[in-house]
N, C-alpha and C positions, 0 to 999 in steps of 0.2 A: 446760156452762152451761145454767141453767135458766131461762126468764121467763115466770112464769105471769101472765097476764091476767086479777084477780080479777070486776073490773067496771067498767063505763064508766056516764058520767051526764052526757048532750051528749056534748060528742065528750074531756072528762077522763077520763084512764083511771089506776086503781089499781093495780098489778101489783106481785111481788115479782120480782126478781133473786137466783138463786142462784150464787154462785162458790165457787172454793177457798175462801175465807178468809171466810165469810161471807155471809148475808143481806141486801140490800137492798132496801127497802122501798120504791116509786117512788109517789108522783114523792119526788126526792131530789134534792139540792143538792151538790157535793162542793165543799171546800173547798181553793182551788189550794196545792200545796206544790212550786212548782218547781223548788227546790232537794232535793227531798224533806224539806222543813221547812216549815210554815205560820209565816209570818213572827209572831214575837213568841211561839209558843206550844208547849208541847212536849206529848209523850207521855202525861201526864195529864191536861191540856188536851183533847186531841181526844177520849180515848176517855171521861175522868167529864162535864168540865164542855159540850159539844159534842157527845157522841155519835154520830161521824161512822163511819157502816157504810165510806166510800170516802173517797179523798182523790187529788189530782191530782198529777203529776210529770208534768215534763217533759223528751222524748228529748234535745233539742240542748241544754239546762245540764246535765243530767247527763253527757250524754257528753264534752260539755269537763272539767268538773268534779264530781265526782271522776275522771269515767272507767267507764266504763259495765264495762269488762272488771275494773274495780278491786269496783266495788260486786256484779257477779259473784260475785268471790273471798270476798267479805263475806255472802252469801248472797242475792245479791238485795237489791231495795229492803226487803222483809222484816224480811233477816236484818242491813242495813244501818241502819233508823231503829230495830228493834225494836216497829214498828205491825202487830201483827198484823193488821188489818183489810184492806181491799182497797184498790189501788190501779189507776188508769189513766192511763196516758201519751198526749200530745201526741206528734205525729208530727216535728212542725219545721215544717208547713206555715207556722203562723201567724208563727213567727220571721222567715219567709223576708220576709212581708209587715211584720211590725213595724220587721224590721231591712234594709231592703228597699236601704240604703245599701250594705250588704256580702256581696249576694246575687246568683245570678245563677242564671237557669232555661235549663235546657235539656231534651230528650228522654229524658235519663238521667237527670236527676234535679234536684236545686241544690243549687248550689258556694256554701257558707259563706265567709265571709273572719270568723276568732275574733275577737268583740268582746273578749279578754281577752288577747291576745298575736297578731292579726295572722294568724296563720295559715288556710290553706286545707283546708276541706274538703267530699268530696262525698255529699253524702245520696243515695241510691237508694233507689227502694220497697224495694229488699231490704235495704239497708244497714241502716233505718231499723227493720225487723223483725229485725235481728242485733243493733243494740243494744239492744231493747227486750224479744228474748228474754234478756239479760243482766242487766235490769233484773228479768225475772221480773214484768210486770207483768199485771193480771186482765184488764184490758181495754187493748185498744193499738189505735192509729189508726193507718189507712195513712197514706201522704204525698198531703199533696194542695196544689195550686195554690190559690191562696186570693188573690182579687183583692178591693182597698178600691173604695170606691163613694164618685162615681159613677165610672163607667169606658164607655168605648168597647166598642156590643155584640159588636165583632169580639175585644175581648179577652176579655168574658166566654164567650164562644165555646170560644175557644180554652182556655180555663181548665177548662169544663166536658169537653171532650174529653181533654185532659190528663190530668184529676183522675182520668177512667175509666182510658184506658191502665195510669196507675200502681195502680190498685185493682187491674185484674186482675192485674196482674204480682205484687203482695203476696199476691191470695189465691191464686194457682196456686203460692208461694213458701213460703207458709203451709201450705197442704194438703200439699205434698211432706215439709214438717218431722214433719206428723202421721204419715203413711203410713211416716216411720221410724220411730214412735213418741213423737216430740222436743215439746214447746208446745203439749202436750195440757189444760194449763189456763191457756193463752194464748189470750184469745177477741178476733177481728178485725172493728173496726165500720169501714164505709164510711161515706165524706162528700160527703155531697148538696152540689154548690153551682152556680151559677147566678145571683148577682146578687137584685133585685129583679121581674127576669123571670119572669111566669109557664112562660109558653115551654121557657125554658131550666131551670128547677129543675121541669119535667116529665120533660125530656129526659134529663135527670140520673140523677134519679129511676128512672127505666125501665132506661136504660144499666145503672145500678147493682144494683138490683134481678137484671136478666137477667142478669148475670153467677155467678152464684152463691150457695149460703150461706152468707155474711156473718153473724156474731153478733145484730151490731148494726147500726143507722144513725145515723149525725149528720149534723144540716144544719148547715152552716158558712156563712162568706162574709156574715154579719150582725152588724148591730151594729160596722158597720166604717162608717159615714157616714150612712147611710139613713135618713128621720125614721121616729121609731116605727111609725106608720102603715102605712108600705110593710113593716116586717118583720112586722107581727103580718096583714098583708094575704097575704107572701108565707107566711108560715107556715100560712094558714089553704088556701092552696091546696097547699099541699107535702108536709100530715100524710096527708091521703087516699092518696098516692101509696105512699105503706112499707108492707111488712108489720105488720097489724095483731098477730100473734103474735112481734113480734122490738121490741128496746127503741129508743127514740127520742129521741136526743141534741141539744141545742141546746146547741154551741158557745159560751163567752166570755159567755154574759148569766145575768143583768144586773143592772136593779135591779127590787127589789119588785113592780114595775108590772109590767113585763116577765116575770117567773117565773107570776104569776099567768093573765096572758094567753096565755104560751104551752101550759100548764097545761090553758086553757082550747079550745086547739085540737091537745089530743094527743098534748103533748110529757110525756118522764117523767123525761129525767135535764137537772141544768144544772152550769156553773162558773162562776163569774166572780171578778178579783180585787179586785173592788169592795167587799163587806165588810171584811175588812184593810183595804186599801189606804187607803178611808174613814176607817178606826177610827185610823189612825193621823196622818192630819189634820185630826181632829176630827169628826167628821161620824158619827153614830150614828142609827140605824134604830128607828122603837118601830111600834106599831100603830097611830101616831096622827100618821107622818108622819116626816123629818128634825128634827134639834136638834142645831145645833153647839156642840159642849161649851166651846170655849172664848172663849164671849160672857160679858159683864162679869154677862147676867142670872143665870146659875146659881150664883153665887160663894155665896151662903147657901142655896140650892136644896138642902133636905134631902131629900129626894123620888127615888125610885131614880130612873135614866134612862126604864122606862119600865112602869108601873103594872101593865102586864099581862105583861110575861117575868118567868122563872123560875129565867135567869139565874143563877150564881154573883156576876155582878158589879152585878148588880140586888138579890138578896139580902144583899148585905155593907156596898155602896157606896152612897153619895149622889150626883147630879149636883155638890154644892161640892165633893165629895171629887175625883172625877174633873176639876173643870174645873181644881182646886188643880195635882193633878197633869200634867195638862198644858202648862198655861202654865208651869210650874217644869221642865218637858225632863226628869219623873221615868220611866225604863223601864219603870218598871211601868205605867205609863199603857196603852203599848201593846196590853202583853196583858189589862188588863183593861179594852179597849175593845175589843180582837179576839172577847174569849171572848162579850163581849155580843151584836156584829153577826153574828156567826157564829151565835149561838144563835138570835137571830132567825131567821133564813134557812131553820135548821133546821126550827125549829118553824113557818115558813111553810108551809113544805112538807108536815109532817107532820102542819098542820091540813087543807090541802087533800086528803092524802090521806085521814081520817079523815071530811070531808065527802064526798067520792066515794063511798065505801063503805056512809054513810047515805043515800046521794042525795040530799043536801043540797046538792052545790056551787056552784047557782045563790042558795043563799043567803051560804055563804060566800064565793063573791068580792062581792055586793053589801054585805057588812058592811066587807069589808077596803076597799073604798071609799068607804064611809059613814062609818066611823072617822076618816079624813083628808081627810072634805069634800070630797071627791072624786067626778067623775061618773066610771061605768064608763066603759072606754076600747071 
């Protein structure tokens, strides 16, 4: 793996990412496929209408289903979806928190109970790196403890000490696979986490860092309760802390507001399931703000969804068209409201980098603010 640092403008930074499968071009968005599927959108979709370099899977859906040993056999996620671009996997930490009802931590790891049939199982840092060498994925996440907020600082504590223990266990479990040769284009990012605590996401930070080299970093453990405020606070104390020649990962966010701002203090890659997930309740993204599509206003709305994307589904479609189809439960609704939020995000992204690079970006986040009547954050 490669991450060249082109140039910084404030503390945004431009960089590419080199992997097996591919260029990425940061900062960059990836679009979550936890299933190894982007909900509503297939294989032409991601690579004509989205041009997405990365896309996200995740270790604990996959390994219940299909089976991480099965999609193995299949060649990897790869040789499984047929995307040749690049992929990265979640570890399970966030399951363990989303699904916190059927989970249970301890020293060695945590013990799943299958949301899909009941059964038990236990994740290890190492386990978690054997299914995720199966999956053959570019970038894969250790397992790490991931605490919602707010929380008791004796358990962020605990979370943050945790999270190290199993990092170093993955990368001493990791390195051992390289030195026989084995997940040589299998790159290990660490996850910062710590709460809203300066403190403690210093602590982390250092732990982690001293450990070894790690690929990558992500900060995790946000965007789980926190007001904006305190994330884009903690985040502006937590970028200083990484390696400035290694990429930097912000976990699960978010929306627009949020890409820009973290953007704005350092950060290069994001996910979140917010576009889908939106697209599919109506709720679509333009440069000039939210508009849910399916309000009584848009019903003669000839007008693409949003004046300035360049979209597929901006180029073909009307808002009457789109709101038609959604108030009538037609499937295609979904994906051609995914292909749109999706392209935005994109192109969020890849204007911000394209401002970086002019040393412009103090003008482009004040316009993306100024668009939506919005004071910067």
């Amino acid at each position: 793996m490669n991450f060249t640092l082109h140039i910084t403008d404030g503390r945004a930074r431009a960089a590419t990412l080199e992997l097996a499968h591919g260029s990425i071009p940061t900062p960059i968005f990836m679009p979550v496929g936890t299933q190894a599927s982007v909900k509503a959108l297939d294989h032409t979709d991601l690579l004509e209408h989205i041009d997405a370099p990365i896309i996200l899977g995740n270790t604990y859906h996959l390994y219940l289903r299909p089976g991480d040993e099965n999609i193995a056999k299949l060649g990897g996620l790869h040789g499984f979806t047929k995307f040749p671009r690049n992929f990265l996997t979640d570890s399970g930490g966030f399951q363990a928190f989303s699904l916190n009802t059927n989970t249970k931590h301890s020293e060695e790891g945590i013990i799943f109970k299958s949301h899909i049939d009941g059964s038990k199982h236990l994740f290890t840092p190492e386990k978690v790196l054997e299914i995720e060498y199966n999956l053959n994925s570019d970038i894969m996440m250790v397992l790490d403890d991931l605490v919602g907020l707010p929380a008791p600082r004796e358990r962020i504590k605990e979370s943050i000490e945790r999270t190290t223990r199993w990092a170093e266990r993955s990368l001493l479990f990791h390195q051992a696979q390289k030195e026989q040769g084995k997940a040589l284009t299998n790159h290990l990012f660490a996850i910062v986490q710590g709460g809203t605590d300066v403190e403690f996401r210093e602590i982390s930070s250092k732990a982690l860092v001293g450990l070894g080299e790690f690929d990558g970093f992500a900060i995790g453990g946000l965007a789980v309760g926190e007001p904006n405020e305190e994330m884009y606070a903690t985040l502006e104390y937590t970028t200083p802390w990484l390696p400035k020649h290694k990429p930097r990962y912000l976990m699960g966010v978010g929306t627009p507001e949020d890409i820009i701002e973290a953007i704005d203090r350092g950060v290069d890659m994001f996910d979140c399931v917010m576009p889908t997930r939106n697209a599919r309740n109506g709720t679509l993204f333009t440069h000039f703000g939210k508009l849910s599509i399916k309000s009584p206003r848009y019903k003669l709305d000839e007008n693409p969804i949003d004046s300035e994307c360049d979209c597929y589904t901006c180029k073909h479609h009307s808002r009457a068209y789109l709101n038609h189809l959604y108030r009538s439960g037609e499937f295609s609704y979904f994906r051609l409201a995914s292909i749109h939020n999706l392209r935005y995000y994109l192109n969020l992204v890849r204007g911000a980098r394209e401002a970086i690079l002019s040393r412009t970006w103090a003008e482009y986040r004040r316009q993306f603010y100024a668009k939506r009547g919005a004071d910067e954050a």
